[in-house]
C-alpha positions as CSV (number, residue, x, y, z in Angstrom):
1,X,35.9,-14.7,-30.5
2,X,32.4,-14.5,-30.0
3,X,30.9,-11.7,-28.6
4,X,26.7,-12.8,-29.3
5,X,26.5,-13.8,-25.6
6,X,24.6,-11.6,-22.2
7,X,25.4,-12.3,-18.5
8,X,22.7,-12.2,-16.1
9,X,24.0,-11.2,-12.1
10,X,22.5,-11.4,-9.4
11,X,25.2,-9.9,-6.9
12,X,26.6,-11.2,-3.4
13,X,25.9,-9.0,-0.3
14,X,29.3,-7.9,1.4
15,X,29.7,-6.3,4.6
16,X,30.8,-2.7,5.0
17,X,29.9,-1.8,8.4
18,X,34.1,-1.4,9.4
19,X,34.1,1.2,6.6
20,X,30.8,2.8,7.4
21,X,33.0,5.8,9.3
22,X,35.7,6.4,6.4
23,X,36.0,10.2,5.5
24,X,36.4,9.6,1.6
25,X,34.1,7.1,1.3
26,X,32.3,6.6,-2.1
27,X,31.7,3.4,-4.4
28,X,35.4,4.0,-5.4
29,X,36.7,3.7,-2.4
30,X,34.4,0.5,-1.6
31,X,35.9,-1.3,-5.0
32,X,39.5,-1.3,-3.2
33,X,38.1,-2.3,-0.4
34,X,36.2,-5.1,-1.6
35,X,38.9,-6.3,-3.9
36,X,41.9,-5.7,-2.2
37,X,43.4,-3.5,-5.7
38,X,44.1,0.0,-6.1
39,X,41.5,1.9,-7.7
40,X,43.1,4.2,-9.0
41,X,44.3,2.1,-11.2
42,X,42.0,0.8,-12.6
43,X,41.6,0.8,-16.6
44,X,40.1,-1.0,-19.6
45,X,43.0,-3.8,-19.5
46,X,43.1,-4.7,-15.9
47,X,39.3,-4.7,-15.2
48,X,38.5,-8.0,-14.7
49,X,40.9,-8.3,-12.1
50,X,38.7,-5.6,-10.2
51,X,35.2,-7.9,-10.4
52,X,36.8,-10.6,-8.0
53,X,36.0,-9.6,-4.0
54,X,37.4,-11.3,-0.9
55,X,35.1,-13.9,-0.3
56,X,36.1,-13.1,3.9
57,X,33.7,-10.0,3.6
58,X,30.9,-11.9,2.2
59,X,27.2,-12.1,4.0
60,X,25.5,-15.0,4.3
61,X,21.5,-14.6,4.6
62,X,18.4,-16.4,4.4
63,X,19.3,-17.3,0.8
64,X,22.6,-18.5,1.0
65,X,21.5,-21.1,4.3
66,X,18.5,-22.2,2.6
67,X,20.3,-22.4,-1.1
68,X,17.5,-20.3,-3.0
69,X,18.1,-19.6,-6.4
70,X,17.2,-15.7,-7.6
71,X,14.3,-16.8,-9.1
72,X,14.3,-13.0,-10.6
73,X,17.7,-13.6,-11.9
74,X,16.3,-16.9,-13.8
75,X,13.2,-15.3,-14.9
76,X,15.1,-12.3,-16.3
77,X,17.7,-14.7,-18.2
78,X,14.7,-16.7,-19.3
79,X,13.3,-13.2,-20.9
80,X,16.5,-12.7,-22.3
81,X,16.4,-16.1,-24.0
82,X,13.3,-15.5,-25.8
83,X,14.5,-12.6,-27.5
84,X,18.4,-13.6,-28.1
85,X,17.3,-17.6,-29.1
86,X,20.7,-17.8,-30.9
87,X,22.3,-16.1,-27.9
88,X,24.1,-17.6,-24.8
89,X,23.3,-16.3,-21.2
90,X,25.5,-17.1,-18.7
91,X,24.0,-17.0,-15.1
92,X,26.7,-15.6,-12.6
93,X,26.9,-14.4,-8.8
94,X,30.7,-13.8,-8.4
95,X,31.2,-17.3,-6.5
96,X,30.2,-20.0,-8.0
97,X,30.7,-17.9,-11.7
98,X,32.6,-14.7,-12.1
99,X,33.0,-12.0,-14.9
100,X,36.1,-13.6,-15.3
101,X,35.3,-17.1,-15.6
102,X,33.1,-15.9,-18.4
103,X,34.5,-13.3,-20.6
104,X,38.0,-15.0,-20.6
105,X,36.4,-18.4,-21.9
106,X,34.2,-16.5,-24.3
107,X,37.7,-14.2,-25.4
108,X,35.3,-11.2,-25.9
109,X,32.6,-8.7,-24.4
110,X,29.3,-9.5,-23.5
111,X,26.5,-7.5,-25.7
112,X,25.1,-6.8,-22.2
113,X,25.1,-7.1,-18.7
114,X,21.7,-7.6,-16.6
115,X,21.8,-6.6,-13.2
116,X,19.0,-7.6,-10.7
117,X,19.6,-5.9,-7.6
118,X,17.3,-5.9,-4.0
119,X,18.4,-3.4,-1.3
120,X,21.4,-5.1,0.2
121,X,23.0,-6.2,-2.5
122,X,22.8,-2.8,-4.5
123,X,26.3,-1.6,-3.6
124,X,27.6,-4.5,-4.8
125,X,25.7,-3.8,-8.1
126,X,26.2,0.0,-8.1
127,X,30.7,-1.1,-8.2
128,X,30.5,-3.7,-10.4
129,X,28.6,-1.5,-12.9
130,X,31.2,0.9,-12.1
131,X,34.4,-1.9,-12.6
132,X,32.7,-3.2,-16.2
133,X,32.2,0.5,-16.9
134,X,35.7,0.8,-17.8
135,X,35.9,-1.9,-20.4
136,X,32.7,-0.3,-22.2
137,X,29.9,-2.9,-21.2
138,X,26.7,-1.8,-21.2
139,X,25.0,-2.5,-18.3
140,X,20.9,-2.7,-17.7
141,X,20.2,-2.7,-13.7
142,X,16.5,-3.8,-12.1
143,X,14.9,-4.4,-8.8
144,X,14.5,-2.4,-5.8
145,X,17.1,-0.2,-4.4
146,X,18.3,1.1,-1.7
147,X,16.6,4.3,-1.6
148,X,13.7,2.4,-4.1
149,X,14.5,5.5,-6.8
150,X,16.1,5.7,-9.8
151,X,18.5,8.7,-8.0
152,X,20.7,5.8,-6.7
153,X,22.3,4.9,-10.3
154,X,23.2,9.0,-10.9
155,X,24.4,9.1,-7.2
156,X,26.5,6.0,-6.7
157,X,27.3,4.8,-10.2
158,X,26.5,7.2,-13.0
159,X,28.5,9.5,-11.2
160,X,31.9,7.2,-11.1
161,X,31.9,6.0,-14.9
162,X,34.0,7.0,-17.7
163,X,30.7,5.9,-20.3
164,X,27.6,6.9,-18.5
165,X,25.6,6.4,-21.4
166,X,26.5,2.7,-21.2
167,X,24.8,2.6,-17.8
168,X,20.5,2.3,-17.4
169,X,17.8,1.2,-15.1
170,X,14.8,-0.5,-15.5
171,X,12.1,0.9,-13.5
172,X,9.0,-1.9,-12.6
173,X,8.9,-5.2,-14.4
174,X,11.8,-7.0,-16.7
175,X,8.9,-7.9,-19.0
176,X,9.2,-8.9,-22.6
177,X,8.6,-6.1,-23.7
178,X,11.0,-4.2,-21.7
179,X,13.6,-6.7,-21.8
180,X,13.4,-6.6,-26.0
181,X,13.3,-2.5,-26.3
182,X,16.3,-2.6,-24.1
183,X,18.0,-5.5,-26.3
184,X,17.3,-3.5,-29.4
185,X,18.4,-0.1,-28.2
186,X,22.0,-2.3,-26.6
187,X,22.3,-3.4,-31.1
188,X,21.7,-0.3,-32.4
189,X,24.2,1.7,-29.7
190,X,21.2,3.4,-28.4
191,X,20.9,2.7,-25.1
192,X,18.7,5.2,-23.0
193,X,18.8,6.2,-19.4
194,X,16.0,4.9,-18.4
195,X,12.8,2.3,-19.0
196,X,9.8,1.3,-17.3
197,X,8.5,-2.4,-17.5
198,X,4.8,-2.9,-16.4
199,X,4.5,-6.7,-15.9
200,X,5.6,-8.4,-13.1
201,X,4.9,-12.0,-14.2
202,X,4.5,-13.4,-17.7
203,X,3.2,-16.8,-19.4
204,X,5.3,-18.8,-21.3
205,X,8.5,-17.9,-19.9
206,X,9.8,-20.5,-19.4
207,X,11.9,-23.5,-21.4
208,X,13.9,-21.4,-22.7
209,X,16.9,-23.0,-20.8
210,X,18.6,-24.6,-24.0
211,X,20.7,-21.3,-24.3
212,X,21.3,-20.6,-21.1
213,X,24.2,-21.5,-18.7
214,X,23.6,-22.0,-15.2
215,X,25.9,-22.0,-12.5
216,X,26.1,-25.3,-10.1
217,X,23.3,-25.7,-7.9
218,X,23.5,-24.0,-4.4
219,X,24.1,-26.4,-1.3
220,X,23.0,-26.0,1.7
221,X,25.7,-25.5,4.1
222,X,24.9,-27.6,7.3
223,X,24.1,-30.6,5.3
224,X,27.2,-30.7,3.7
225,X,28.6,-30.9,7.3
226,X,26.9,-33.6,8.5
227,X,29.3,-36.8,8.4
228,X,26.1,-39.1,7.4
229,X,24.2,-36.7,5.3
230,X,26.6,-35.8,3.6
231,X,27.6,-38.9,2.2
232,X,23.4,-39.4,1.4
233,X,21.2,-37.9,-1.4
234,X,20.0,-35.6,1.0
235,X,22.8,-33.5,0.3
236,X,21.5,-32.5,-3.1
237,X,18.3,-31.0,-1.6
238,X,17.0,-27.6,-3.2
239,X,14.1,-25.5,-2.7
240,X,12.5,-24.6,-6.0
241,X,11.0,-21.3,-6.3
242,X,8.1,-20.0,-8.3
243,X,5.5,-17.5,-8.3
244,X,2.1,-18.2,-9.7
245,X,1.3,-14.4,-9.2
246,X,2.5,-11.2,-7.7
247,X,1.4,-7.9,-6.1
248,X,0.1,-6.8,-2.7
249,X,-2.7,-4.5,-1.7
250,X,-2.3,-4.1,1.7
251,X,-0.3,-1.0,3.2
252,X,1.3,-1.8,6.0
253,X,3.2,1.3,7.2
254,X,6.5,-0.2,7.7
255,X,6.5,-1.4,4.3
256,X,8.0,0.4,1.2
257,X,4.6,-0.8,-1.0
258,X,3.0,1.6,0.9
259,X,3.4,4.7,-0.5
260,X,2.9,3.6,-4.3
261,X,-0.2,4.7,-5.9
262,X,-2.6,2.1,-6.2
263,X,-2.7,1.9,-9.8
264,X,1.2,0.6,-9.2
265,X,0.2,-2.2,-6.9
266,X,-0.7,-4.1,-9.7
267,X,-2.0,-8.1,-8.5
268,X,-1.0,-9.9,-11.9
269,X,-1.9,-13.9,-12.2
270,X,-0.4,-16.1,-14.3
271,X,-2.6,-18.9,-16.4
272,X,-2.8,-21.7,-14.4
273,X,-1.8,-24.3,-16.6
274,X,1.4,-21.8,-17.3
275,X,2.8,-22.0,-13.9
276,X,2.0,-25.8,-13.5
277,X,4.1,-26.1,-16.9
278,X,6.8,-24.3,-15.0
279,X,6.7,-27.5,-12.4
280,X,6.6,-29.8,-14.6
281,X,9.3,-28.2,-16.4
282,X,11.3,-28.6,-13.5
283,X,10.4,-32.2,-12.6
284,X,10.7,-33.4,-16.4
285,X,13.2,-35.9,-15.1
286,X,13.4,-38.6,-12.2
287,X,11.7,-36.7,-9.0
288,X,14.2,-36.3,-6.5
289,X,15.3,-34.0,-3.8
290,X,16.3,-31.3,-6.2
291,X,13.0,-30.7,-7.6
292,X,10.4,-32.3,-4.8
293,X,10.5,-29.0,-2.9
294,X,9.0,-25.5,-3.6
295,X,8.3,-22.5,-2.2
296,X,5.7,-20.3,-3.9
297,X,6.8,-16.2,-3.8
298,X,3.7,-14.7,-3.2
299,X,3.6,-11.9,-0.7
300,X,0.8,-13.5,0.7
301,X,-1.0,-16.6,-1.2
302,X,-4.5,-15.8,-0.1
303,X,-4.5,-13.4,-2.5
304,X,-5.4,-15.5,-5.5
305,X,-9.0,-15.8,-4.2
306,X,-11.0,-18.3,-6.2
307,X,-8.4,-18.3,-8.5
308,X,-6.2,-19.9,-5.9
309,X,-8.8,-22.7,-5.3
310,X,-8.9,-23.1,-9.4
311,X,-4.4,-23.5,-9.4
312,X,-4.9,-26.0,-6.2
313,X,-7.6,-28.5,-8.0
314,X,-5.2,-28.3,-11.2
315,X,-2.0,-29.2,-9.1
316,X,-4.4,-32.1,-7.2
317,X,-5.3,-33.1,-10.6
318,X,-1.8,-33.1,-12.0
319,X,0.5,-36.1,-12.4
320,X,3.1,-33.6,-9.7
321,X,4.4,-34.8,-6.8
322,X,5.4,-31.6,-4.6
323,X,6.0,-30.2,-1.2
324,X,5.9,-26.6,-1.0
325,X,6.2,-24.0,1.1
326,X,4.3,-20.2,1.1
327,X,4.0,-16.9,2.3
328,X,0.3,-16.6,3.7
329,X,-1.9,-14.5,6.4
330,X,-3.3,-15.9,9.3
331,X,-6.8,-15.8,8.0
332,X,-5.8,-18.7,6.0
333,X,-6.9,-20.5,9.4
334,X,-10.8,-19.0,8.6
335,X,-11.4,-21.5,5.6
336,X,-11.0,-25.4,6.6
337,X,-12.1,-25.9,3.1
338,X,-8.8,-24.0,1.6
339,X,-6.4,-25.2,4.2
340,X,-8.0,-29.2,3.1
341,X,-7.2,-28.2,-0.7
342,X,-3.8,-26.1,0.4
343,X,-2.6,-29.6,2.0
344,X,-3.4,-31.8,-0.6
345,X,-1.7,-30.0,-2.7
346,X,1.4,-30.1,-1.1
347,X,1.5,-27.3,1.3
348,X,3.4,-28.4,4.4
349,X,5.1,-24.9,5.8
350,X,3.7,-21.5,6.1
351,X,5.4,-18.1,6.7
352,X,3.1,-15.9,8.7
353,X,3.8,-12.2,9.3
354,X,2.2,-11.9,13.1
355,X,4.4,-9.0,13.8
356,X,3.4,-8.1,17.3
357,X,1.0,-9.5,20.6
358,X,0.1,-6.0,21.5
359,X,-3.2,-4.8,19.5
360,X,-2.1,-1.3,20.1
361,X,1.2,-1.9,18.0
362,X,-0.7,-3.8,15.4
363,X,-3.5,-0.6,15.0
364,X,0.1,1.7,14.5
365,X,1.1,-0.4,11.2
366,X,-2.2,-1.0,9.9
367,X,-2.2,-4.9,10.1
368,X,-4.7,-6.1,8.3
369,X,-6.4,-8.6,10.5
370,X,-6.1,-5.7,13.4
371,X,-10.5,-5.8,13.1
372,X,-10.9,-9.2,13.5
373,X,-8.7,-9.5,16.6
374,X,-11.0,-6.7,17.9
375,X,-14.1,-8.0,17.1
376,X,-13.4,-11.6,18.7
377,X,-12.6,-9.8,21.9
378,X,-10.0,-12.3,22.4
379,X,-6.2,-10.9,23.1
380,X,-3.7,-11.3,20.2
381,X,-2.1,-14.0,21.9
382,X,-5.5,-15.9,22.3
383,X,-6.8,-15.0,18.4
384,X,-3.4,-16.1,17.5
385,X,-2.8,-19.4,19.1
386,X,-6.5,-20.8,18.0
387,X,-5.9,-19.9,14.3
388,X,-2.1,-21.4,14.4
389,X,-3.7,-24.6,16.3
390,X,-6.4,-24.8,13.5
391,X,-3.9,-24.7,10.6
392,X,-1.4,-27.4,12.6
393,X,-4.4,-29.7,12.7
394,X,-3.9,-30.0,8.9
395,X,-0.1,-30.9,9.1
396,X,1.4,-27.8,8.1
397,X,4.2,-26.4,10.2
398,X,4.7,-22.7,10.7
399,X,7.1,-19.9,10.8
400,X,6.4,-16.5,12.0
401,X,7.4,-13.3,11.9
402,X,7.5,-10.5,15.1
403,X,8.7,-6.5,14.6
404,X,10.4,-5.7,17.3
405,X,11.3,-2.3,17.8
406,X,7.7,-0.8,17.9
407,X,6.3,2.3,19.9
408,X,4.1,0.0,21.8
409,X,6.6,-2.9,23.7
410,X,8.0,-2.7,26.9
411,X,11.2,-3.6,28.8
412,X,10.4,-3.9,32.7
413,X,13.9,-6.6,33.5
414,X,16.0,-8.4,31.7
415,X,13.8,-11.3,32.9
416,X,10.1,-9.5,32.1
417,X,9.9,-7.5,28.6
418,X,7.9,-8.0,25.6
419,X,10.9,-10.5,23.9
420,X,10.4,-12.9,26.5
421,X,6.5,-13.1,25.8
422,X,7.1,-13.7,22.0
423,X,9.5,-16.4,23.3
424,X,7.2,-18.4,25.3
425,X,4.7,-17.9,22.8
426,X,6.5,-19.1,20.4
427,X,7.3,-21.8,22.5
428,X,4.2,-22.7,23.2
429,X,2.9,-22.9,20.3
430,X,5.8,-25.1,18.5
431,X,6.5,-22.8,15.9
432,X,9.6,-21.1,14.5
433,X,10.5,-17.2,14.9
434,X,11.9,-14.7,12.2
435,X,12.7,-11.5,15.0
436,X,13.0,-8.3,12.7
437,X,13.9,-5.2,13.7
438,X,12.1,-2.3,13.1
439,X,13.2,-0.5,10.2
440,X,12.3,2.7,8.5
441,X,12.6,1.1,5.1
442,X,12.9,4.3,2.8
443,X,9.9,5.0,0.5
444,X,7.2,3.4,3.8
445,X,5.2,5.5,5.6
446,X,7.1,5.3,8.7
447,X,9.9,6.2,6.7
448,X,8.4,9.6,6.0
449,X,7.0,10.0,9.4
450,X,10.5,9.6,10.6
451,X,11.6,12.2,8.7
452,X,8.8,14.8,9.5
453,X,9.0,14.1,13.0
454,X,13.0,13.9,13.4
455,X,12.4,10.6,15.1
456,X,14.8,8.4,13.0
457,X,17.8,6.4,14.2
């Protein structure tokens, strides 16, 4: 038996929608629903059999088609590593590694159980905290929720457990020192409710992969159906990710960041010679499709400033060979000198947030470039389509995103409404679409509007 060994999980998103109406309806109920097995009998001997779900409920999103790693659940694990250096962690998702697979080989419990958790994935996290619960795990969950406060682990999971106390939340980062508190407290039985990490990104993270056990790399889907490709190296493609820094200042009022103080939107840069480590970490063997392609995690990677410009001449100088992709604003298209350096250092996609034509939708959420587009005197569509031309001349390709759903969009015909304008637009300018809804997201501005206003859906 060896019990000197912590699993890392970052959950699967299930659907729930044809149980949304259910009268007893609680994270109890969910657990039979997801696995099939009577919860009321559920008990310290039999528990594993409850951490198995029916894979026909499972969701398949952005991250499951484009077969991106949790770079959160590596970077926790990698924490993990650097306190527990004699100590395995096993990386798991309940698919391609369960709580089964694991503790039956290992013949023992895990000292601890990290849970990163984002929104739709959190009732997932919220049972399976509940399921391990039972055999008297302790269990550490982090990320955002789904109401983005610590409530949610009382309401939906504390709530349900026979060993509360063995349940806690990290608030903020799953930095070191965080990560080696909780660690400390899970050795000495002393485990509190609650912690608050304060760093978002660290240096010299990672390479600490010697004691850690990953789970086979993610495939992506459609390749694997192609009779030609799939007989090709092709199939083996990934997309890496990294972040070279974190945070955003903006405050968009559809967005959760909105309503933290400012002292809490904390814009944290890594070293630049740290993060390029991290890519050649990854590219430490023959360069091939598993570890050519990137995509940088920034919210939005104009925010490095001159600090950007310093981490693009070091990547231009380095012996890398990359193509990456990046979150970005449209005022990238404003500085030919960035966009030259961005492109030789191996940008060829950008994610742009455009979120709406109509300057009268863009004023409501407080887009940032909102001035501009008024000062040129041009119409959205106009300002738009030059800057998109402008950054197309360099060879990067673009996706964009549009909010649909806001106060200022209209709906004349099923052949004449503002969906059919994005369209052509879109069209038009040969670039790809991600439509969103409009959402409240709790903790946003428009969230509490809502609310005040009893304008909610």
């Amino acid at each position: 038996m060896n019990n000197n060994y912590y699993i890392a999980y970052n959950p699967l998103t299930y659907s729930l929608m044809d149980i949304i109406s259910s009268t007893d309806l609680s994270p109890c109920s969910i657990i039979s629903y997801l696995t099939g097995k009577d919860v009321t009998k559920l008990n310290r001997d039999n528990y594993l059999d409850y951490t198995v779900f029916l894979n026909t409920f499972q969701r398949k999103g952005l991250v499951e088609t484009l077969a991106i790693e949790s770079y959160a659940l590596v970077y926790i694990a990698n924490q993990i590593a650097k306190v527990k250096k004699r100590s395995k962690i096993f990386l798991i998702d309940g698919k391609r590694k369960n709580f089964k697979d694991v503790i039956s080989t290992m013949n023992s419990l895990p000292k601890g159980i990290f849970i990163t958790t984002m929104s739709s994935n959190f009732p997932t996290a919220a049972v399976i905290a509940i399921v391990l619960n039972h055999a008297k795990i302790p269990v550490v969950i982090g990320g955002i929720h789904v109401s983005t406060t610590p409530e949610d682990v009382d309401l939906y999971i504390r709530k349900y457990c026979p060993f509360p106390e063995l349940i806690s939340i990290v608030k903020g980062a799953g930095d070191f020192e965080v990560i080696s508190e909780v660690i400390k407290n899970i050795d000495n039985f002393s485990l509190k409710k609650e912690y608050s990490g304060h760093l978002m990104v660290e240096n010299r993270t990672w390479g600490n992969e010697n004691n850690i056990e990953f789970m086979e790399p993610l495939k992506i889907p459609v390749l694997n159906k192609l009779p030609v490709i799939n007989k090709t190296g092709i199939r083996n493609f990934k997309i890496n990710p990294v972040t070279p820094y974190v945070g955003c200042p903006f405050s968009c009022k559809f967005c959760s960041i909105s309503t933290l103080p400012k002292k809490q939107r904390k814009f944290i840069i890594r070293d630049a010679d740290d993060f390029i480590a991290e890519l050649l970490y990854i590219q430490k063997n023959k360069i091939d499709l598993t570890n050519r392609y990137f995509f940088f995690l920034p919210d939005n990677l104009l925010f490095g400033g001159e600090k950007l410009k310093y981490l693009l001449d070091k990547i231009i100088a380095s012996r890398l060979k990359i193509n990456y992709a990046a979150q970005i604003s449209i005022e990238v298209a404003d500085d030919s000198y960035l966009l030259k350096k961005l492109r030789l250092s191996g940008a060829t996609h950008f994610f742009i947030g455009l979120e709406s034509l109509d300057i009268d939708n863009l004023k409501y959420i407080d887009k940032n470039v909102t001035k501009k587009i008024i000062k040129s005197k041009k119409s959205v569509a106009q300002y738009y389509s030059e800057k998109i031309k402008k950054i197309q001349s360099f060879g990067i390709s673009i996706h964009v995103s549009f909010v649909f759903g806001l106060p200022y969009v209209y709906f004349k015909s099923l052949n004449n409404h503002t969906g059919i304008d994005v369209a052509l637009f879109c069209l038009e300018n040969k670039i790809g679409i991600q439509p969103s809804s409009l959402t409240d997201l709790p903790g946003s501005i428009l969230f509490e509007l809502s609310h005040k206003n009893k304008n909610y859906l």
